[in-house]
C-alpha positions as CSV (number, residue, x, y, z in Angstrom):
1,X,-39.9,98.2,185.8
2,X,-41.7,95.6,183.5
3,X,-40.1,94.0,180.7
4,X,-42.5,93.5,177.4
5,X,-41.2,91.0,174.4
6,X,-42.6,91.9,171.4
7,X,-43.7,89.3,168.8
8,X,-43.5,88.7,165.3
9,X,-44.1,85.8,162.7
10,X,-44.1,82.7,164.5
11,X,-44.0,84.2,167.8
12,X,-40.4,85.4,167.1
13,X,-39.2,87.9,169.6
14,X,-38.2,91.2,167.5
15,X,-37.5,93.3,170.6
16,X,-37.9,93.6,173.9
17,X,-38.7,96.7,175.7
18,X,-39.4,98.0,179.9
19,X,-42.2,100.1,180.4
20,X,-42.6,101.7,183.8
21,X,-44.6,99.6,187.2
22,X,-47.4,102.3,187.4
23,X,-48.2,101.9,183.2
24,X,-48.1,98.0,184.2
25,X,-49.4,96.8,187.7
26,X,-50.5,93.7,185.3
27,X,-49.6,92.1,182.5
28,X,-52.4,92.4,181.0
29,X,-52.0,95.9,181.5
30,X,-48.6,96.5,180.6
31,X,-49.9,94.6,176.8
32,X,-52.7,97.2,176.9
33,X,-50.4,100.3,177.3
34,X,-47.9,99.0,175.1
35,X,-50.4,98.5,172.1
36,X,-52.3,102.1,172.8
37,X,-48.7,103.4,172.3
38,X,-47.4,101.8,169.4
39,X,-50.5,100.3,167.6
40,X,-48.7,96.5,167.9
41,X,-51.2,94.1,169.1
42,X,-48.4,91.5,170.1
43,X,-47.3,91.5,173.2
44,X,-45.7,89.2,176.3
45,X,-44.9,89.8,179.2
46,X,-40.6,88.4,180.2
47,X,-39.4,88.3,183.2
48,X,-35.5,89.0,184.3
49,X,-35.3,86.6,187.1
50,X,-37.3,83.3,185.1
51,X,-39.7,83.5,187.4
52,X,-42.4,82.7,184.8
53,X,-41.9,81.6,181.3
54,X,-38.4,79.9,182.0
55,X,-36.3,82.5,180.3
56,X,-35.6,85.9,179.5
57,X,-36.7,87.0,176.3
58,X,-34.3,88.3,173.7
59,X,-34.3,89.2,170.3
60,X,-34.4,86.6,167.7
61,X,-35.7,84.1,170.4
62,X,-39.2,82.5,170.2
63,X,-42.5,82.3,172.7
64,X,-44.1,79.0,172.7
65,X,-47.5,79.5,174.1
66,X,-48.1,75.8,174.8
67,X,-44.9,75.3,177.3
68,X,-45.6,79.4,178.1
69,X,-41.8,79.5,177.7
70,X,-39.3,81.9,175.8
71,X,-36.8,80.1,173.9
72,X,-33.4,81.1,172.6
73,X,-32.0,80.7,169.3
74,X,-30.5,77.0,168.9
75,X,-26.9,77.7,169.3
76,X,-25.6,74.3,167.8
77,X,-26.7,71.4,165.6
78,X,-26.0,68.4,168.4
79,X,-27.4,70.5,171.0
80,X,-31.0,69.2,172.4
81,X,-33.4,71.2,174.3
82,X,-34.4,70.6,177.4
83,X,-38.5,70.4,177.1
84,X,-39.0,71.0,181.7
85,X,-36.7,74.0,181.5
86,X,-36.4,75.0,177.3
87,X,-32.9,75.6,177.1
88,X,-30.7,73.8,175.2
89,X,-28.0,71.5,176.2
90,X,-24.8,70.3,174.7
91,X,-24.6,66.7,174.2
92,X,-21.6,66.5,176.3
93,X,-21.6,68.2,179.8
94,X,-18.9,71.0,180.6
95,X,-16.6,69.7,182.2
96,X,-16.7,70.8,185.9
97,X,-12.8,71.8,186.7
98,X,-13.4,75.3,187.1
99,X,-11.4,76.0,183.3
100,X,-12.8,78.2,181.0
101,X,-14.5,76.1,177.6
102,X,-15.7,76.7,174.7
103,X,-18.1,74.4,172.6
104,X,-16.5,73.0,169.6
105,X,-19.1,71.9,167.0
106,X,-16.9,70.0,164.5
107,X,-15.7,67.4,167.2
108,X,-18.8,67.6,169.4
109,X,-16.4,68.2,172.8
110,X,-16.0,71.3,175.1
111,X,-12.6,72.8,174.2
112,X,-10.2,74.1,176.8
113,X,-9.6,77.8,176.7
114,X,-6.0,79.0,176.7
């Protein structure tokens, strides 16, 4: 199985679909097939594992061609991303204690679950 993201505007990702090995033993392809089949021109291969293009792609996310990376949505103001790997990080780390947290924007602190 073969996972396809396809883009929009600004290389967002509107959807992400899996096309079978034998319709893509390349990425190139997989893109080939996928536009014969739905007339979209805009195609990119993802990969589950990050072995290429550091992350998963998912819907709403965006494909920068010049770090050939897929890039999820910002999830907070403070948080930075991370230009090797292109995922974003808080400005604080999680604490390491093995507790359950959950980023609290307003204070700019991990918050300790209940």
């Amino acid at each position: 199985m073969k996972y396809f993201a396809k883009l929009g505007l600004n290389s967002k990702v509107i959807e992400v679909t899996h096309i079978g090995d034998n319709y893509a033993p390349t990425e190139k392809a997989g893109i080939e097939y996928l536009h014969k089949c739905t007339n979209y021109p805009f195609w990119v291969q993802t990969f589950k594992d990050r072995s290429k293009r550091k992350n998963y792609a998912a819907k709403g996310s965006t494909y920068d061609e010049k770090k050939d990376a897929f890039i999820s949505i910002q999830p907070f103001d403070s948080w930075t991303l991370n230009e090797d790997t292109c995922r974003w990080e808080a400005p604080v780390a999680r604490p390491e204690d093995g507790k359950a947290y959950r980023w609290k924007e307003e204070t700019i602190s991990w918050q300790l679950l209940a």
